[in-house]
N, CA and C of each residue as an Amber inpcrd file, in Angstrom:
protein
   312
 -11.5360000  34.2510000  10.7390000 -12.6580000  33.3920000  10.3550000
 -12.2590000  31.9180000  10.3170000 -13.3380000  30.8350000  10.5990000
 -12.8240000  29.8620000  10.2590000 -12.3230000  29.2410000   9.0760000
 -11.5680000  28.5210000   8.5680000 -11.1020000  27.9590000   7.4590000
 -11.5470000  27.1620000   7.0660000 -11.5730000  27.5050000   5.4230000
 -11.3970000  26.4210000   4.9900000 -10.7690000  24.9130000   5.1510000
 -11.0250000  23.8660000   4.9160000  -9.6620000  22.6560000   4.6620000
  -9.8710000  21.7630000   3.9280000  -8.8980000  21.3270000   2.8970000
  -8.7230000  20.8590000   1.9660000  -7.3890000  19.9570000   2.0340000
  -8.0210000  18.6660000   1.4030000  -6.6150000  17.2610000   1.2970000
  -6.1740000  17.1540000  -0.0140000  -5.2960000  17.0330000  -0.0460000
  -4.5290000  17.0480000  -1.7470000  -3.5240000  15.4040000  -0.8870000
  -3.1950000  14.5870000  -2.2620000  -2.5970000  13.9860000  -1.9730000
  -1.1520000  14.0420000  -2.8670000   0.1130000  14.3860000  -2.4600000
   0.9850000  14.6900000  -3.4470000   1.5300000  13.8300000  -4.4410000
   1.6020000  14.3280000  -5.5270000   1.9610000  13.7110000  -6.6370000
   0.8160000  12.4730000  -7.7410000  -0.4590000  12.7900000  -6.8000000
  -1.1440000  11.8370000  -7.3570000  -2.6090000  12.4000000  -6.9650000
  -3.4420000  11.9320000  -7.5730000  -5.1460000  12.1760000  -6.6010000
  -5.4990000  11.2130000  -5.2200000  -6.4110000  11.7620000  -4.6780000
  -6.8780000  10.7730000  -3.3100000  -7.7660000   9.8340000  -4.2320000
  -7.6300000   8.8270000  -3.5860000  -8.4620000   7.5580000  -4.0560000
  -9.5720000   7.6990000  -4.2870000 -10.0930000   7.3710000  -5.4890000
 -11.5060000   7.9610000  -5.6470000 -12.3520000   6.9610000  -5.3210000
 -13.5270000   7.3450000  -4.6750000 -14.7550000   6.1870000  -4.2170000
 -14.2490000   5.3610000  -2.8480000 -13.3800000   5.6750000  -2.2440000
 -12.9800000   5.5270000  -0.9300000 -12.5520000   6.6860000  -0.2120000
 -12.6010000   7.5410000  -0.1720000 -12.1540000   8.6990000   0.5840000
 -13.1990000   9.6780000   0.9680000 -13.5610000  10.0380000   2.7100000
 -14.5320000  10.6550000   3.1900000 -13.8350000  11.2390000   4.1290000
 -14.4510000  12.6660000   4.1790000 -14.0420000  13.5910000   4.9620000
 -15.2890000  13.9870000   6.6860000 -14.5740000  13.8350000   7.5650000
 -15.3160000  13.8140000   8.4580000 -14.9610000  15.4060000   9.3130000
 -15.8090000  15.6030000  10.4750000 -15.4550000  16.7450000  11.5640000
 -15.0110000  17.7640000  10.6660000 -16.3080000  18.2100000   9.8660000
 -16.0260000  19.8270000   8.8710000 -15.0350000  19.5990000   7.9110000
 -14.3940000  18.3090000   7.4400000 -13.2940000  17.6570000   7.0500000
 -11.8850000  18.0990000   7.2550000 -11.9950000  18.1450000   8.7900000
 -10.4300000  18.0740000   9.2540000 -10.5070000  16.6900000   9.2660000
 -11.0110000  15.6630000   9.3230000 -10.5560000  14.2210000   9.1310000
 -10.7570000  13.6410000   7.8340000  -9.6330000  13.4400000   7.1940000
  -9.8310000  12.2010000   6.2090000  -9.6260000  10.3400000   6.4360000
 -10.4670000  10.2760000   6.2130000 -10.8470000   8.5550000   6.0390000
 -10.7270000   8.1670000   4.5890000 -10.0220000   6.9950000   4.6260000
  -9.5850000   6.4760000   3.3930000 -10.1050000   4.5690000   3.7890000
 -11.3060000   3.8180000   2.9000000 -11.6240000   2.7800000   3.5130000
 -10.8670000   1.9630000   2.2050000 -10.7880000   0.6340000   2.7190000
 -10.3950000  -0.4430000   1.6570000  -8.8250000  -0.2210000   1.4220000
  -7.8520000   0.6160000   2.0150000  -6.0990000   0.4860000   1.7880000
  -5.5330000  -0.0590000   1.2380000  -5.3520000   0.0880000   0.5580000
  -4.5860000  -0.9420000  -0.9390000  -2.6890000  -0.0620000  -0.5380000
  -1.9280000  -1.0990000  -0.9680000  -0.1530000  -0.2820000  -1.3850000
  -0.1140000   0.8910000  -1.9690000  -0.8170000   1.5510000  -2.7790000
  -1.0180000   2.8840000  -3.9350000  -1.4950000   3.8180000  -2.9620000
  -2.3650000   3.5440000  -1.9040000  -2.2820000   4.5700000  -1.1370000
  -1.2730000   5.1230000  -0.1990000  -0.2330000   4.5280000  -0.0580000
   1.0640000   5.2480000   0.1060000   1.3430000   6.2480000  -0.1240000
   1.8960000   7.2810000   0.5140000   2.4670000   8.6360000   0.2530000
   1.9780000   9.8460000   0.7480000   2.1110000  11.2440000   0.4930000
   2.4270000  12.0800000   1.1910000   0.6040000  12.9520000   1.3080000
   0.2470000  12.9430000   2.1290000  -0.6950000  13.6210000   2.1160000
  -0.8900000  15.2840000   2.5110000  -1.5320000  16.1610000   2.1930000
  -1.4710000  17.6150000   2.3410000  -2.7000000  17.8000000   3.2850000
  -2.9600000  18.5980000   3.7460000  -3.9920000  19.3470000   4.6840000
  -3.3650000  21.0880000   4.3730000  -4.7690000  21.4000000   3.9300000
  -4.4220000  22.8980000   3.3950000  -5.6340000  23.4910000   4.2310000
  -5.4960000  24.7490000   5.1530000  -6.3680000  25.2580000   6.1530000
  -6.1780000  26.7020000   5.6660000  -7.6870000  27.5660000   4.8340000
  -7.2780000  28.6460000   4.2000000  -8.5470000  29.5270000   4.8960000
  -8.1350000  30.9620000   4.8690000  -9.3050000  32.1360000   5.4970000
  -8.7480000  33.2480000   5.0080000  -9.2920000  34.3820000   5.0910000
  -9.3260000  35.2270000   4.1950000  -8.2170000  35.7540000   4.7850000
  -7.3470000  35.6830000   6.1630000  -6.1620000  36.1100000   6.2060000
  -4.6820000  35.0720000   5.9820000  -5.2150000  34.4200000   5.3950000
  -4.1150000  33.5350000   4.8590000  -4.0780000  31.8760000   4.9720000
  -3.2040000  31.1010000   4.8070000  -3.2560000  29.6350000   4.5260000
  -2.2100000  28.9140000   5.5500000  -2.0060000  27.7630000   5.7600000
  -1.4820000  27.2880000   6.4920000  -1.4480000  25.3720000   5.7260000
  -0.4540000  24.8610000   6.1740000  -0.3070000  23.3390000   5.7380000
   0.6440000  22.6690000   6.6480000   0.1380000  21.1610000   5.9420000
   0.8860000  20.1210000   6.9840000   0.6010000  18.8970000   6.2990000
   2.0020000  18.1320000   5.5380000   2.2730000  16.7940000   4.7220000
   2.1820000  15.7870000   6.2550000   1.5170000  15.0970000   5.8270000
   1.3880000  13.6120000   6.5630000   1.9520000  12.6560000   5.2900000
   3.0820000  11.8680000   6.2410000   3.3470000  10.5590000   5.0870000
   3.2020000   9.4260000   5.9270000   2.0180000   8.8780000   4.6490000
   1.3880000   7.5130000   5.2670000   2.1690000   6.4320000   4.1100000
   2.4970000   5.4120000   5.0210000   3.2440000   4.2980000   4.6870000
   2.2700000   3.0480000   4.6720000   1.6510000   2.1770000   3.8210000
   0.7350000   0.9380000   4.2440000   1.5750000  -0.1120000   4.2020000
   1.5560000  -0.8380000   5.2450000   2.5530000  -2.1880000   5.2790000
   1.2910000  -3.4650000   4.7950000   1.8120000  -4.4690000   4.2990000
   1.2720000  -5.4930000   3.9290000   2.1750000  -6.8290000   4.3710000
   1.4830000  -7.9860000   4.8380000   1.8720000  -8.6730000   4.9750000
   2.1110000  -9.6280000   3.5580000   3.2020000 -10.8260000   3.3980000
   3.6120000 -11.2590000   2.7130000   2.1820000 -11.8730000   1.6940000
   2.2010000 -11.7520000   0.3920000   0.8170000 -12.1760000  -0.4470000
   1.2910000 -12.8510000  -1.6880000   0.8480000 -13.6280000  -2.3420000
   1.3270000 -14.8600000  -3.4120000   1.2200000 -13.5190000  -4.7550000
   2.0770000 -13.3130000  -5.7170000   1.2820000 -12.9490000  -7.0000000
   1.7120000 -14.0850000  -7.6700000   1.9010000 -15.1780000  -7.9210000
   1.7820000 -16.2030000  -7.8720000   1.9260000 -17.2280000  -7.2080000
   0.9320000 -17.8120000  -7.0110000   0.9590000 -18.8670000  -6.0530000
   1.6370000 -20.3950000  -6.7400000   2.4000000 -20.6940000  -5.9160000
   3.3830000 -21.9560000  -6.7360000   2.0560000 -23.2690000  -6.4980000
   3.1830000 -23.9630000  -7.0780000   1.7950000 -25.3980000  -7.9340000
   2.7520000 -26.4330000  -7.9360000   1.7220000 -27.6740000  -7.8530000
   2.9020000 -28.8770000  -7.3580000   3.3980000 -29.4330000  -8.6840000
   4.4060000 -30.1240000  -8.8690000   5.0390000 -30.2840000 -10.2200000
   5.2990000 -31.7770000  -9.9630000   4.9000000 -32.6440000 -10.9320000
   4.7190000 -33.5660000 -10.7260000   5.9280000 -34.4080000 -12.1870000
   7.1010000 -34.7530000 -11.5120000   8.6850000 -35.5230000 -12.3660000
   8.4980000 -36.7280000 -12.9040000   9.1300000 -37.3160000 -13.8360000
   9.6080000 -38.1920000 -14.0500000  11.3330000 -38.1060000 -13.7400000
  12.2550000 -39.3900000 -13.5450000  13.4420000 -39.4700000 -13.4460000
  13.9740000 -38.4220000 -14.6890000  14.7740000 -38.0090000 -14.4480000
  15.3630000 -37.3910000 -16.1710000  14.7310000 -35.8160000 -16.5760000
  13.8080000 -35.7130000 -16.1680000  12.7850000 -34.0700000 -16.7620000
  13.6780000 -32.9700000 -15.8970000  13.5190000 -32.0860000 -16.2320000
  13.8080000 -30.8930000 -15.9200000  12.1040000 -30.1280000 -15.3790000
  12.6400000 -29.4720000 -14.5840000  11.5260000 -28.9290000 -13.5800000
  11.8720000 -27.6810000 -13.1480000  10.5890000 -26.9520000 -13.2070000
  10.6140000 -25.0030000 -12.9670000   9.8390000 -25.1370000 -11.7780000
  10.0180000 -24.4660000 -10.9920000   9.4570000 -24.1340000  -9.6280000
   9.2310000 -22.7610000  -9.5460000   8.2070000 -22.0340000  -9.6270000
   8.4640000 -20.7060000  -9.6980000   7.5400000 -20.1500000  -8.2040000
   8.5220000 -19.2020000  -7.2400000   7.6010000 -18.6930000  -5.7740000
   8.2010000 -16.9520000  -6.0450000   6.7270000 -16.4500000  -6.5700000
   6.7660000 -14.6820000  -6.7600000   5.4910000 -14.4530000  -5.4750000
   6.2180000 -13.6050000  -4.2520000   5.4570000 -13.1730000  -3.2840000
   5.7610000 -11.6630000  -3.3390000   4.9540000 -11.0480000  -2.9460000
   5.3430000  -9.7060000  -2.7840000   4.5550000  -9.1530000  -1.1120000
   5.1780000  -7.9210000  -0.4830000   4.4700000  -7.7330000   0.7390000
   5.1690000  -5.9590000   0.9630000   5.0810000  -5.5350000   2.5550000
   5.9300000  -4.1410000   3.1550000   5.9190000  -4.6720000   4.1020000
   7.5270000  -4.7040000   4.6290000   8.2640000  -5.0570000   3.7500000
   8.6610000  -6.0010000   2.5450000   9.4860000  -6.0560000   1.3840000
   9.5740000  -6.7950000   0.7340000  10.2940000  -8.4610000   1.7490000
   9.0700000  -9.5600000   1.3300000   9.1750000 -10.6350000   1.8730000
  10.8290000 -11.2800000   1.2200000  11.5700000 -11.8130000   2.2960000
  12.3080000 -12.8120000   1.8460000  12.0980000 -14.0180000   1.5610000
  12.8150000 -14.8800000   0.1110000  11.8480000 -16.0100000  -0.0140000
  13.1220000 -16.8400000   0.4060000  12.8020000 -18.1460000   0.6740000
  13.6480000 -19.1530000   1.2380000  13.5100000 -20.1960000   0.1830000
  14.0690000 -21.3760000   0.2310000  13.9130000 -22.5310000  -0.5530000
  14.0820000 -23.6730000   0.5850000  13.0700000 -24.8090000   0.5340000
  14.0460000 -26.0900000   1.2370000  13.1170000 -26.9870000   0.7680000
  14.0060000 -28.0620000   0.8780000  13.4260000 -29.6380000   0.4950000
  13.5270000 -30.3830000   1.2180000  12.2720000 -31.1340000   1.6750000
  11.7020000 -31.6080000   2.6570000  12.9040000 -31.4100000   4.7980000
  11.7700000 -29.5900000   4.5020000  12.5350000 -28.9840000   5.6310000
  13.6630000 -28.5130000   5.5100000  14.7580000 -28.8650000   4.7300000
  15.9600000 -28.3800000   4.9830000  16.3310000 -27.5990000   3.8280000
  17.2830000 -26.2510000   3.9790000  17.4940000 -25.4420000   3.6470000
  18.1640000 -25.5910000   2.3070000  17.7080000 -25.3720000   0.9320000
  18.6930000 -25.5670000  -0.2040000  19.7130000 -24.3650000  -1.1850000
């Protein structure tokens, strides 16, 4: 008989309020991809003579994004000054430093 099929996502639930199942739901669609949707997905195909599976691991890459975005700091001679650059991305972004162009 035909099967059932069913998505489990491991170790966690599928995203709720973004996730639609298409083609009798052998396809899952996941809209809006955020980093948290990372990880191992299940496909479970069941009938009254037995079950069958298959983990998909989905990886979402992101390009480099500010969680804080730096701000201009404005000296006097003598002050002490914080510069703070927190980016995060997939891969994790490398951050650089330079003053005016050149590498510090």
């Amino acid at each position: 008989p035909t099967p059932v099929i069913r998505w489990i996502k491991e170790g966690g639930e599928l995203p709720a309020n973004r996730t639609f199942f298409e083609n009798f739901k052998k396809t899952l669609k996941i809209i809006d991809v955020s980093e948290a949707d990372s990880g191992n997905y299940k496909c479970i195909a069941r009938n009254t003579l037995g079950s069958t599976h298959h983990v998909i691991s989905v990886t979402v890459k992101a390009a480099p994004y500010w969680i804080t975005a730096p701000r201009n700091l404005v000296l006097s001679p003598g002050e002490d000054g914080t510069l703070i650059c927190r980016a995060n991305g997939n891969p994790k972004p490398s951050i650089s430093w330079l003053a005016n162009a050149v590498p510090i």
